[in-house]
PAVEX-322379 format. One record per residue (C-alpha): residue in three letters; residue number from 1; x, y, z. Coordinates in steps of 0.02 Angstrom, whole numbers, plus 50000, padded with zeros to 5 digits. Layout:
N
{romi "ALA", NUM, {X, Y, Z}}
...
END
This chain:
336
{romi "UNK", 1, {53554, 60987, 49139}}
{romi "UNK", 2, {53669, 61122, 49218}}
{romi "UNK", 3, {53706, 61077, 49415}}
{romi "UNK", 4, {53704, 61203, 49533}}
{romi "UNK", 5, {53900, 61289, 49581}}
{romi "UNK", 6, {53954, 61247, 49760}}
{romi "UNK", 7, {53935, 61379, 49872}}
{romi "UNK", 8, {54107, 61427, 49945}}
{romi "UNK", 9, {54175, 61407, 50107}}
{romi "UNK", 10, {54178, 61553, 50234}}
{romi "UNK", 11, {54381, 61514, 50224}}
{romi "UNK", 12, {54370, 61533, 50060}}
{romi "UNK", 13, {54287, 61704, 50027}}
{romi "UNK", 14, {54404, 61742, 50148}}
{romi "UNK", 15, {54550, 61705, 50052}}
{romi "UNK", 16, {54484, 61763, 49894}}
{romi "UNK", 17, {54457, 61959, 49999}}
{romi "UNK", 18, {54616, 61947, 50074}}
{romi "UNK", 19, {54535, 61980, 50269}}
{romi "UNK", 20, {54519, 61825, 50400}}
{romi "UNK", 21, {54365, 61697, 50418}}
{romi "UNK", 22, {54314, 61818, 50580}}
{romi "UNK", 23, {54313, 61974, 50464}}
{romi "UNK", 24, {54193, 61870, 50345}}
{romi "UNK", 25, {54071, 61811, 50476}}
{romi "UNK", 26, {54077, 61978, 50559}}
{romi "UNK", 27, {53995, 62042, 50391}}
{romi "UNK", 28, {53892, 61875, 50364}}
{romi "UNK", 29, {53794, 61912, 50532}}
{romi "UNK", 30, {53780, 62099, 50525}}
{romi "UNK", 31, {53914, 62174, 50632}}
{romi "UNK", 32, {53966, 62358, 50597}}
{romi "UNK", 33, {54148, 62346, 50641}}
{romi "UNK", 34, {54206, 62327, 50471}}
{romi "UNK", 35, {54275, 62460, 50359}}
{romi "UNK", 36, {54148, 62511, 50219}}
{romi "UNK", 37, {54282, 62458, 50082}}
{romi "UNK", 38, {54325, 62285, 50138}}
{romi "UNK", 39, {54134, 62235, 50187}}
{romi "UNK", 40, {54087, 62294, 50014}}
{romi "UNK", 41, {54193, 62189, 49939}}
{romi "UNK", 42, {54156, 62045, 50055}}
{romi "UNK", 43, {53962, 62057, 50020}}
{romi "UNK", 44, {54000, 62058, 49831}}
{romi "UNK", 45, {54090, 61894, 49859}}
{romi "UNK", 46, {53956, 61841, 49980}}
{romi "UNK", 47, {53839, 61852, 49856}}
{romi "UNK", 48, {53914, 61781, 49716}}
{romi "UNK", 49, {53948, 61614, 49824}}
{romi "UNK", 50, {53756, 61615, 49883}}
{romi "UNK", 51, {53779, 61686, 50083}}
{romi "UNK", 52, {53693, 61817, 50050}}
{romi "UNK", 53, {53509, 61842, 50040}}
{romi "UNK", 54, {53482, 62035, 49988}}
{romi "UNK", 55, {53296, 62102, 50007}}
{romi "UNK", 56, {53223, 62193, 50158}}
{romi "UNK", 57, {53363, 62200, 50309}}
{romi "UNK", 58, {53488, 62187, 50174}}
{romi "UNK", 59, {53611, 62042, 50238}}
{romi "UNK", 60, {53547, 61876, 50334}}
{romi "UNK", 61, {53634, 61802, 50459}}
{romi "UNK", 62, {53702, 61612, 50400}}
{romi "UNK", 63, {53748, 61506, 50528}}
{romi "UNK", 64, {53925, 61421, 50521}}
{romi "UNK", 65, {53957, 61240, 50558}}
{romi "UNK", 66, {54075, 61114, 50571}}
{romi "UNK", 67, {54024, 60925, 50609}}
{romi "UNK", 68, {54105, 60794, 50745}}
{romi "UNK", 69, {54114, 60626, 50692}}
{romi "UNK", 70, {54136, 60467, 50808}}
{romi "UNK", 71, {54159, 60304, 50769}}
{romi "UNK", 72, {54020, 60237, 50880}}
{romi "UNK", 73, {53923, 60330, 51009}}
{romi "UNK", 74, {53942, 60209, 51135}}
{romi "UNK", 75, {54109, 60270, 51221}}
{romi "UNK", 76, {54086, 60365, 51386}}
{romi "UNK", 77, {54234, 60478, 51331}}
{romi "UNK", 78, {54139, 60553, 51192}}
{romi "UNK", 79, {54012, 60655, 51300}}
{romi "UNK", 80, {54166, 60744, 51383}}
{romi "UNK", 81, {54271, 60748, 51209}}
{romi "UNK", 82, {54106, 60832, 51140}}
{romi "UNK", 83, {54088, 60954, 51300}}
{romi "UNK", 84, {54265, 61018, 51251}}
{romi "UNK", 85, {54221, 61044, 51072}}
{romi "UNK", 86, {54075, 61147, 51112}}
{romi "UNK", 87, {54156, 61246, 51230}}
{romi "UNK", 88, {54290, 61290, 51095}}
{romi "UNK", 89, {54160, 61333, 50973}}
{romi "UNK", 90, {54058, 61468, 51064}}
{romi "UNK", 91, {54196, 61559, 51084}}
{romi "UNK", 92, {54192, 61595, 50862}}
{romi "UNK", 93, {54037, 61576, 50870}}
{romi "UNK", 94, {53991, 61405, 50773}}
{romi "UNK", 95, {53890, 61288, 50780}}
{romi "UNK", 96, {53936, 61105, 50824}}
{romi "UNK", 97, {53823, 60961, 50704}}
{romi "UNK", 98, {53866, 60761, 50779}}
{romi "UNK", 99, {53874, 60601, 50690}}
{romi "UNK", 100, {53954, 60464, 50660}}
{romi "UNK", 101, {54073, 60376, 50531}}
{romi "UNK", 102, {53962, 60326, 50397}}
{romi "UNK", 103, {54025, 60167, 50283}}
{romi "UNK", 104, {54090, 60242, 50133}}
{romi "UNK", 105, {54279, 60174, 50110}}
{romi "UNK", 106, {54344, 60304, 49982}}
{romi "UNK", 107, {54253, 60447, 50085}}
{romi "UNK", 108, {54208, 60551, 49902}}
{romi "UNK", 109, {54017, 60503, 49946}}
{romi "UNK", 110, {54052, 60568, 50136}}
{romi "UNK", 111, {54152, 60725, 50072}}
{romi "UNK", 112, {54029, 60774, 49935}}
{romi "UNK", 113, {53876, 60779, 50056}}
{romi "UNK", 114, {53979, 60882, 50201}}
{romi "UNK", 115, {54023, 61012, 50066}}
{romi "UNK", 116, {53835, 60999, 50009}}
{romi "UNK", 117, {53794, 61044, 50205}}
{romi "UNK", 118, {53926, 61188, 50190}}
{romi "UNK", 119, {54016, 61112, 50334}}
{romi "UNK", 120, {54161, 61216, 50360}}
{romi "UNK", 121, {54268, 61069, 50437}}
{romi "UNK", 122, {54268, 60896, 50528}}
{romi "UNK", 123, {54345, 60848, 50675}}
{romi "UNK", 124, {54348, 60634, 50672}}
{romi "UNK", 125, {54369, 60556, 50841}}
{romi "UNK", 126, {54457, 60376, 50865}}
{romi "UNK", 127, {54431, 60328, 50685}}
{romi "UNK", 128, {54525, 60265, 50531}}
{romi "UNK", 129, {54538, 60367, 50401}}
{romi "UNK", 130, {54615, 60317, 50231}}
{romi "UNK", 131, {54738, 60433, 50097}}
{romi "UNK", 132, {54600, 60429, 49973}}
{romi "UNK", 133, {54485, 60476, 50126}}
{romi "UNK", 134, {54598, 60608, 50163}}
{romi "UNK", 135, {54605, 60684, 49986}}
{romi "UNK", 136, {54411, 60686, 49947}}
{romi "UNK", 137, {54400, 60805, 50106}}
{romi "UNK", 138, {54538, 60920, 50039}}
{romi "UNK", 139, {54480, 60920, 49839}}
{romi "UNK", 140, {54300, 60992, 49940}}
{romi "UNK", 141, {54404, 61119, 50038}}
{romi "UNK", 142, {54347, 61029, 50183}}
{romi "UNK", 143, {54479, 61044, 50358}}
{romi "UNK", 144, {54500, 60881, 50446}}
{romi "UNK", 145, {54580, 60857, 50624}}
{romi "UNK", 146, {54584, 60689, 50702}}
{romi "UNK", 147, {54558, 60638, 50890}}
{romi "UNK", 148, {54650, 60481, 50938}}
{romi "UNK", 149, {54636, 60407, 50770}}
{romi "UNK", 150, {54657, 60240, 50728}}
{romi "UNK", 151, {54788, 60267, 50604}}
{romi "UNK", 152, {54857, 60423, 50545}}
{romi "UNK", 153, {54866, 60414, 50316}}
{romi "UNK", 154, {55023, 60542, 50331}}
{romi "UNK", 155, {55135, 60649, 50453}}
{romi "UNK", 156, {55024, 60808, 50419}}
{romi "UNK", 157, {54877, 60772, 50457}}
{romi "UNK", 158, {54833, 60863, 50600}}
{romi "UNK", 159, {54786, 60748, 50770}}
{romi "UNK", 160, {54768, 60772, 50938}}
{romi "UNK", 161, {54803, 60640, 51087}}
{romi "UNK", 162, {54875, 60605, 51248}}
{romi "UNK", 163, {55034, 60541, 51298}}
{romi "UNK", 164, {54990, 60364, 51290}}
{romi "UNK", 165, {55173, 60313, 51277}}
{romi "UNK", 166, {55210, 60383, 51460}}
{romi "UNK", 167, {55040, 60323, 51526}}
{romi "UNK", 168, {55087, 60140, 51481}}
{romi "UNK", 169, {55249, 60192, 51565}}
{romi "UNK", 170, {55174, 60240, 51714}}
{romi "UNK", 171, {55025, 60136, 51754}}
{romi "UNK", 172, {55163, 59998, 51761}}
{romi "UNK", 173, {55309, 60063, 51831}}
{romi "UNK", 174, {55173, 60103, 51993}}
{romi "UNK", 175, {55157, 59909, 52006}}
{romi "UNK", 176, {55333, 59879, 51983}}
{romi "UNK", 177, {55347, 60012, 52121}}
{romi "UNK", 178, {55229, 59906, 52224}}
{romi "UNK", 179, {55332, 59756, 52192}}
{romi "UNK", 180, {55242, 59675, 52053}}
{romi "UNK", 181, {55343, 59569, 51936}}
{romi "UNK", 182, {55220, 59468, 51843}}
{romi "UNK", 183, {55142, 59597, 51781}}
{romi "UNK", 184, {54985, 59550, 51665}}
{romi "UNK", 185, {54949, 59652, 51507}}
{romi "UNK", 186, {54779, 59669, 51415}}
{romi "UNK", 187, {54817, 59763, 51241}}
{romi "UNK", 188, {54682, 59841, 51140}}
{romi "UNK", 189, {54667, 59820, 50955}}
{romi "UNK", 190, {54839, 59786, 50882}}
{romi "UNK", 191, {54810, 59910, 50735}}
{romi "UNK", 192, {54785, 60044, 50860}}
{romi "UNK", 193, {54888, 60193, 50884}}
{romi "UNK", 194, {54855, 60215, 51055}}
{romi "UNK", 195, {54863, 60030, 51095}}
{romi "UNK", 196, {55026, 60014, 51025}}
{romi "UNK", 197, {55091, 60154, 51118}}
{romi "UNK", 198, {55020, 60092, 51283}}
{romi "UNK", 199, {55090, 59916, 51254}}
{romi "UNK", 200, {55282, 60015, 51182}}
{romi "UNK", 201, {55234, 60094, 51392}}
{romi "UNK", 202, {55235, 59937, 51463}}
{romi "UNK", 203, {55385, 59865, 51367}}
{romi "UNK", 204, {55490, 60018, 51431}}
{romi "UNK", 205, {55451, 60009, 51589}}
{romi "UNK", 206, {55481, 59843, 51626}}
{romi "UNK", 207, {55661, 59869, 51510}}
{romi "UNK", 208, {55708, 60006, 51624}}
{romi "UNK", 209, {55707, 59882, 51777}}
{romi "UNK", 210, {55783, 59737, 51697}}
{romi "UNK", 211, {55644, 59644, 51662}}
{romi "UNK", 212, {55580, 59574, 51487}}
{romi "UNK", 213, {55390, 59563, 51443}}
{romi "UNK", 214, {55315, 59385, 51455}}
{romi "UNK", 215, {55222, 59337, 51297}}
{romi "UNK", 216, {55122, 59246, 51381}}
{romi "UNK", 217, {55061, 59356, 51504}}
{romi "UNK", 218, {54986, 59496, 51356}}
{romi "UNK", 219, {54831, 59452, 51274}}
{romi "UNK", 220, {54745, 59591, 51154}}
{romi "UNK", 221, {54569, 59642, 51078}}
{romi "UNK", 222, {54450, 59757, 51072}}
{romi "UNK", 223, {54423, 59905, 51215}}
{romi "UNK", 224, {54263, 59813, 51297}}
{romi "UNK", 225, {54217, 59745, 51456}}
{romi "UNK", 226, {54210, 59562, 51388}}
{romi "UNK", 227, {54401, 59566, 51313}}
{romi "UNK", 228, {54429, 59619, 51484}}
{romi "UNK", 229, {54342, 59483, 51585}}
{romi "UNK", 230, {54387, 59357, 51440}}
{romi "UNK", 231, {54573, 59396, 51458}}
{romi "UNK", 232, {54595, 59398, 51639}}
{romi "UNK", 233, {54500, 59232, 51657}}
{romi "UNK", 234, {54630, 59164, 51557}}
{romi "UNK", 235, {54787, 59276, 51640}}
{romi "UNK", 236, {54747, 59215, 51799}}
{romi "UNK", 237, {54719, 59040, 51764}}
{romi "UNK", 238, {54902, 59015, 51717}}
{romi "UNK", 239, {55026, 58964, 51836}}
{romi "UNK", 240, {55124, 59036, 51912}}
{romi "UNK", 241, {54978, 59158, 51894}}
{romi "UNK", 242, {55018, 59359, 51868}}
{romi "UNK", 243, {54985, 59465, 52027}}
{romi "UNK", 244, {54946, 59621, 51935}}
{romi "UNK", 245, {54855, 59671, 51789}}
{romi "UNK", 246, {54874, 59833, 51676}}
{romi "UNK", 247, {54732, 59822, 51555}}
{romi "UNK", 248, {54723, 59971, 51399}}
{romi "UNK", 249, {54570, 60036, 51450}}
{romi "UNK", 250, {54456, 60061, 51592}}
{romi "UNK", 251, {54313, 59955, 51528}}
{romi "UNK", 252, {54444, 59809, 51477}}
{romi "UNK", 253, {54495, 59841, 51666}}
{romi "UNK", 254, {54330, 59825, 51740}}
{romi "UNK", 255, {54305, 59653, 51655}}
{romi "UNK", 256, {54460, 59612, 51715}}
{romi "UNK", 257, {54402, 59648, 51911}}
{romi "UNK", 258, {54252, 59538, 51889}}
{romi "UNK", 259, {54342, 59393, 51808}}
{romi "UNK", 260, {54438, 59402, 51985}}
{romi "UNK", 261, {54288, 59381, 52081}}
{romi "UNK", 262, {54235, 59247, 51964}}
{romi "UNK", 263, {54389, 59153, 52004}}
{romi "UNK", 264, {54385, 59196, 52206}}
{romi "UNK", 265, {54506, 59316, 52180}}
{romi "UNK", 266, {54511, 59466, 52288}}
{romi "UNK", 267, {54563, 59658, 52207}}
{romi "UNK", 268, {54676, 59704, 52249}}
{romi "UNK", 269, {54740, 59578, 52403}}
{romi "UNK", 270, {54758, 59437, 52280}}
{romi "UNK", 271, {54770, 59544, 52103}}
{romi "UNK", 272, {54805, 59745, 52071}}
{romi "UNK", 273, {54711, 59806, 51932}}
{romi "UNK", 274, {54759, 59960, 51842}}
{romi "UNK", 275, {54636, 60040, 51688}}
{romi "UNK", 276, {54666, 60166, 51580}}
{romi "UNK", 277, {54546, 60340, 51528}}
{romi "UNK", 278, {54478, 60373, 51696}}
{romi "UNK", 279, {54291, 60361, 51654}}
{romi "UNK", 280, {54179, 60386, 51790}}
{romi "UNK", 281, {54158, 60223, 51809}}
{romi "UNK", 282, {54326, 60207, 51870}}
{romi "UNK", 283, {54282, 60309, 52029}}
{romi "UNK", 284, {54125, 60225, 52070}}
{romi "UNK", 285, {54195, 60029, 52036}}
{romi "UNK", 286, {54228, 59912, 52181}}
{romi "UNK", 287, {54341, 59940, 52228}}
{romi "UNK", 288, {54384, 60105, 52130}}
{romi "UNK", 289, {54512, 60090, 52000}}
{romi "UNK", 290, {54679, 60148, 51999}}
{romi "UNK", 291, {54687, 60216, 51797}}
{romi "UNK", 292, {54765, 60319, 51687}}
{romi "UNK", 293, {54680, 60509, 51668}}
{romi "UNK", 294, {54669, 60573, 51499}}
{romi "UNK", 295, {54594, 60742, 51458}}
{romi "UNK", 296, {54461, 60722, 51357}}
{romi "UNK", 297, {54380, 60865, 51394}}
{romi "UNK", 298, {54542, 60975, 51366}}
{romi "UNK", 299, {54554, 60848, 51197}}
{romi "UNK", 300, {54396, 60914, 51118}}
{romi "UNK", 301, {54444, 61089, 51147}}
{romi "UNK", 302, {54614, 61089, 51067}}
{romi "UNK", 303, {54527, 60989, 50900}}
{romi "UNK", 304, {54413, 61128, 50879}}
{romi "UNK", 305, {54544, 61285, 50901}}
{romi "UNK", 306, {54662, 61185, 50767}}
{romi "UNK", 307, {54516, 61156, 50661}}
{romi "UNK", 308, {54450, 61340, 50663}}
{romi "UNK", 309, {54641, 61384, 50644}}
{romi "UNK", 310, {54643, 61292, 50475}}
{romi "UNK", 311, {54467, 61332, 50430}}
{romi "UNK", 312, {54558, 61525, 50444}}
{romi "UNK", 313, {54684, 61485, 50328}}
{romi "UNK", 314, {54818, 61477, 50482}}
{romi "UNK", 315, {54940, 61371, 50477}}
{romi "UNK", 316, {55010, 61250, 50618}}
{romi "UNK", 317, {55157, 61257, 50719}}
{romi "UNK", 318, {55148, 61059, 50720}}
{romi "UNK", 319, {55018, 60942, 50647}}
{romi "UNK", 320, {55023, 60835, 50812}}
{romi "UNK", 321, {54963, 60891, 50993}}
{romi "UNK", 322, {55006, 60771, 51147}}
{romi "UNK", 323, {54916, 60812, 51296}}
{romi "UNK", 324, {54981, 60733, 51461}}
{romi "UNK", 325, {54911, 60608, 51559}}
{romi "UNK", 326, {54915, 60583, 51739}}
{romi "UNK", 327, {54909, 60424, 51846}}
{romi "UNK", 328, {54762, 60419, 51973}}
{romi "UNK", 329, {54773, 60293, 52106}}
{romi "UNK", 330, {54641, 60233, 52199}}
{romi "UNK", 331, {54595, 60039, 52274}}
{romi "UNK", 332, {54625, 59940, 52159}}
{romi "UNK", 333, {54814, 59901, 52155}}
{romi "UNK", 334, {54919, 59859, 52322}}
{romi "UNK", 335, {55084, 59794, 52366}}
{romi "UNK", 336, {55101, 59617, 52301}}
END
């Protein structure tokens, strides 16, 4: 039994007329701003990959899409890395279809129903992705750009992030600034980008005023309220016990406030806390938590221009993007 050819990619109709993606969806949805020659030879091409419907009306509009995938949907950062990814996409227009990372290991499963979908591209938000993951997505002509992944399979894949490094840096040189010496630190997961880079923070600043990190003042696991509140029960029971705590993430640093109170601990006359995202959360704790800002918003944007760059056949100055992160304090830290 013959199988049905995969339709083409917008990009790739593109390519094969020699115009942009833009010039290709212009035609696709009916604009008349395109010289007769090159939209004659884009509707040929349009037809042969199965865009085109002819009968009465002539050419029907198809809807573009690309799909964001998260690793769960439970983070609070996704809503506002998902705002920014809409935002971006309106602008083409295209439409935006959400999911999350289904458990296929090799990813040719994954791949092979995307292309299926005619998904133009994927944007994959704090996950792993593998080589072979990597390489099913490209043999489909399938775009990929990565927010905050977990790992990274190569130095071109494209990614966007913040400047973890520096906000490490700068959540605790503010409670070395406030006096702080022992100096508590809760990591995330140890495989982590963005964990390590927060802890590789903390290292530097404490190298930068003479000081060395205490192994057993760092404790690590996941980014969740209970490694918080597990972790800083057990920081603060040590002797002689820390007077500040820098945990990787806001909900790691809201454990870590109630694991205070548990203990009769008062935030922050008895322990500064310091988190690190700046959910919203973060404003509305008690008291409200000094943290770490990252744009998430800003994040989701700058995925979906790179993706819709590549998706165009563009190429990119630099497969990483850093965006900069900004230290917001609030109530929970004080001089020790």
């Amino acid at each position: 039994m013959s199988r049905e050819p995969q339709r083409a990619t917008l990009a790739a109709v593109a390519r094969e007329a020699g115009v942009s993606v833009p010039t290709v969806s212009k035609v696709v949805n009916g604009r008349t701003d395109v010289a007769s020659e090159t939209r004659a030879r884009i509707e040929a091409l349009l037809v042969r990959h199965g865009y085109v419907a002819r009968g009465q009306g002539g050419a029907q509009p198809v809807s573009r899409t690309v799909e964001v995938v998260f690793d769960t949907m439970r983070s609070p950062n996704n809503l506002d890395i998902l705002h920014g990814a809409l935002e971006a996409a309106a602008a083409e227009p295209v439409e935006i279809v959400v999911g999350t990372v289904p458990e296929d290991p090799l990813g040719a499963a994954w791949a092979r129903r995307m292309s299926a979908a005619h998904r133009e591209g994927l944007i994959l938000v704090t996950s792993e992705i593998n080589t072979q993951q990597w390489r099913q997505f490209a043999e489909q002509n399938i775009p990929v750009v990565t927010i905050d992944p977990i790992n990274l399979p190569g130095p071109d894949v494209p990614s966007v992030g913040a400047t973890n490094f520096n906000g490490g840096m700068a959540a605790t040189a503010h409670l070395l600034d406030l006096g702080h010496r022992r100096i508590g630190f809760i990591e995330g997961p140890p495989g982590a980008m963005v964990a390590i880079a927060r802890l590789h923070g903390y290292h530097a600043a404490l190298s930068q005023r003479g000081l060395t990190g205490d192994p057993a003042l760092m404790m690590a696991g996941p980014f969740t309220f209970e490694t918080g509140f597990s972790a800083a029960l057990e920081l603060l029971a040590r002797e002689p016990r820390p007077t500040a705590l820098f945990a990787s993430n806001d909900g790691q640093a809201l454990g870590a406030i109630e694991a205070a109170r548990t203990l009769g601990l008062r935030v922050p006359e008895d322990v500064s806390v310091v988190g690190f995202d700046d959910i919203n959360a973060a404003r509305w704790s008690a008291p409200p938590l000094t943290t770490v800002r990252q744009p998430f918003a800003e994040m989701g944007r700058v995925a979906m221009r790179r993706l819709l760059r590549l998706i165009a056949g563009d190429e990119l100055a630099s497969p990483r993007v850093e965006l900069a992160t900004q230290l917001i304090i609030r109530k929970s830290t004080a001089p020790a």
